[in-house]
N, C-alpha and C positions, 0 to 999 in steps of 0.2 A: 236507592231506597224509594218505594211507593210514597205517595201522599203524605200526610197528613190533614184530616178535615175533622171540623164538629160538624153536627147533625142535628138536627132537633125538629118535630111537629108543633106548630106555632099556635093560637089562636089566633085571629083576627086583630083581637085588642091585645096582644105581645105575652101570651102566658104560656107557658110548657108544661102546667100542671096546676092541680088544686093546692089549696096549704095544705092538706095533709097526702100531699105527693101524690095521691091518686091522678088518672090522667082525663077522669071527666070521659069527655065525646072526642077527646084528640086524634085516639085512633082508632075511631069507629071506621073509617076508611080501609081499616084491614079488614072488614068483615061486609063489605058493600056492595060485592058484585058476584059475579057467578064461576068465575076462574080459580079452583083451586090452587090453593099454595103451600103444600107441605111441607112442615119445620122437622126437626130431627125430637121433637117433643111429641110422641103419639098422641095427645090431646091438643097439640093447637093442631089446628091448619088455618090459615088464613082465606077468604075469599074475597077476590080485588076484581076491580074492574081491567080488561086486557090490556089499559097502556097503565094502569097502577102494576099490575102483575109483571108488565115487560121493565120497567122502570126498577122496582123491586129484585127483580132478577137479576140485572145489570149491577145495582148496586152490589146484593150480597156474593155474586162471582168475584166482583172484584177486590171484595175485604179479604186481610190478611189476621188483623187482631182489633178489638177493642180495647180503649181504657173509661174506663170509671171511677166514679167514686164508692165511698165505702157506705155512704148512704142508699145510691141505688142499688149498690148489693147487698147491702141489710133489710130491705125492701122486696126485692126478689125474693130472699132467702136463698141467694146464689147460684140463681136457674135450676134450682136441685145438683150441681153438678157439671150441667153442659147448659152455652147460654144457646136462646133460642135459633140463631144464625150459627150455630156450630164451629163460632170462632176463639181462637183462644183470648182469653180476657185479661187484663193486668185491671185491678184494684187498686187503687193508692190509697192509702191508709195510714193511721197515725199506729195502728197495732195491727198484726195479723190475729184473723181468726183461729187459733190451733184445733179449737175443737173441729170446725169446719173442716179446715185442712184434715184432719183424721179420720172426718168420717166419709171422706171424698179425695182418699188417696189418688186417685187418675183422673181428676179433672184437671184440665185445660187452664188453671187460673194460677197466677201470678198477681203477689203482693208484694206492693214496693212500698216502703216506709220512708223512701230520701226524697219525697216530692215529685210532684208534675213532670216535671223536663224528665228525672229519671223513670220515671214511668212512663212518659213517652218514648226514649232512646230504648226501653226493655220491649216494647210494643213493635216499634220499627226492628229491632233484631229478628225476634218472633218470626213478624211478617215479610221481611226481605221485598222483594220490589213490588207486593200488594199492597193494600190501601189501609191505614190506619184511622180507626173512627175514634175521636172524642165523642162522648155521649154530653149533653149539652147540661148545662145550671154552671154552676161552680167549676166544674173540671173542664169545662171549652172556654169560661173565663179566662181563667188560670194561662189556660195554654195560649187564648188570644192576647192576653198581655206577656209575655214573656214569647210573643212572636215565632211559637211554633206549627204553626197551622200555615199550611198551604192554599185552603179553602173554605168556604164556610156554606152547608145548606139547611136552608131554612123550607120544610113542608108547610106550606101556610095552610091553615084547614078553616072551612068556612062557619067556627065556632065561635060565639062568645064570650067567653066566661066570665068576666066581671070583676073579680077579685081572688089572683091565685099567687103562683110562684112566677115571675116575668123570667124571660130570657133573658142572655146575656147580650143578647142585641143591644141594649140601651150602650155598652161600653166598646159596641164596634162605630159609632158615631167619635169618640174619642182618639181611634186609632189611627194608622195611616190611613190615605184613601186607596179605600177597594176599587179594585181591575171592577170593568162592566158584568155585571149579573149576565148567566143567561138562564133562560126557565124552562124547564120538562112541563109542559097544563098536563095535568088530570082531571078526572069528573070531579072526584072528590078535593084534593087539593091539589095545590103547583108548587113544585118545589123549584126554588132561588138557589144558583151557586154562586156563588164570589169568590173568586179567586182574590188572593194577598197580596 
């Protein structure tokens, strides 16, 4: 089996987001540079600077699925259907959406109601010896105390935000100690891996 890793674009002062889940200037980095980056969503495309663009491409080759929570896909409004990395998504959820489900017969998503771990084991089935992304708050928490992450990266991005939703970084100080970081620099941010 591939991976497992959370992910997350950071602030400077440790936030992932505004309170009301907006993400602010966090990734303004995907629209920064002059290197087109075509999503499977006829209105995004992204444009990164060429080692954000080469970094970007490396990652999403090598995913296999994502899991989330049911807040950032209520949020979303469930990529319309396909998320924007074209991978299949598992949801953790205390309820499945049925209407959702009905009206997006062939999407890509999976909803597991028995918790985190099961919804990582459904994640990792999915994706077989690719890479499994926890999306970061609550559900890279979750999965980092219950010791199912293999890594953890942090995009640090050179924002301030002042008063929002922190990472779960405050509760990787409490865990085992992490194997030595290494870093990808970018113009715009540098992302931290840590190995478990």
């Amino acid at each position: 089996m591939g991976q497992v890793f959370a992910s997350a674009s950071m602030s400077l002062d440790g936030y992932i987001a505004k309170d009301d889940n907006t993400i602010g200037r966090l990734f303004d980095w995907l629209q920064n540079g002059p290197v087109a980056f075509p999503t499977v969503n006829d209105d995004i495309t992204l444009h990164l600077t060429a080692r954000s663009a080469e970094y970007l491409k490396e990652w999403v080759e090598g995913l296999g699925a994502l899991v989330c929570g049911r807040t950032l896909f209520d949020f979303t409004g469930g990529w319309r259907g396909t998320h924007t990395l074209d991978v299949p998504v598992v949801v953790v959820t205390h309820q499945v959406p049925t209407d959702w489900v009905d009206a997006h017969p062939e999407a890509p998503f999976h909803f597991v109601t028995d918790g985190v771990e099961a919804a990582v084991a459904r994640a990792q089935a999915i994706a077989g010896e690719r890479t499994v992304a926890v999306t970061a708050g609550t559900i890279a928490r979750q999965c980092l105390e219950l010791g199912l992450l293999d890594a953890v990266a942090v995009d640090l991005v050179p924002v301030v935000m002042g008063k929002a939703v922190r990472t779960s970084a405050r509760c990787l100080w409490t865990m085992p100690r992490l194997a030595t970081p290494r870093s990808a620099s970018r113009e715009i941010a540098s992302s931290t891996w840590c190995s478990l």
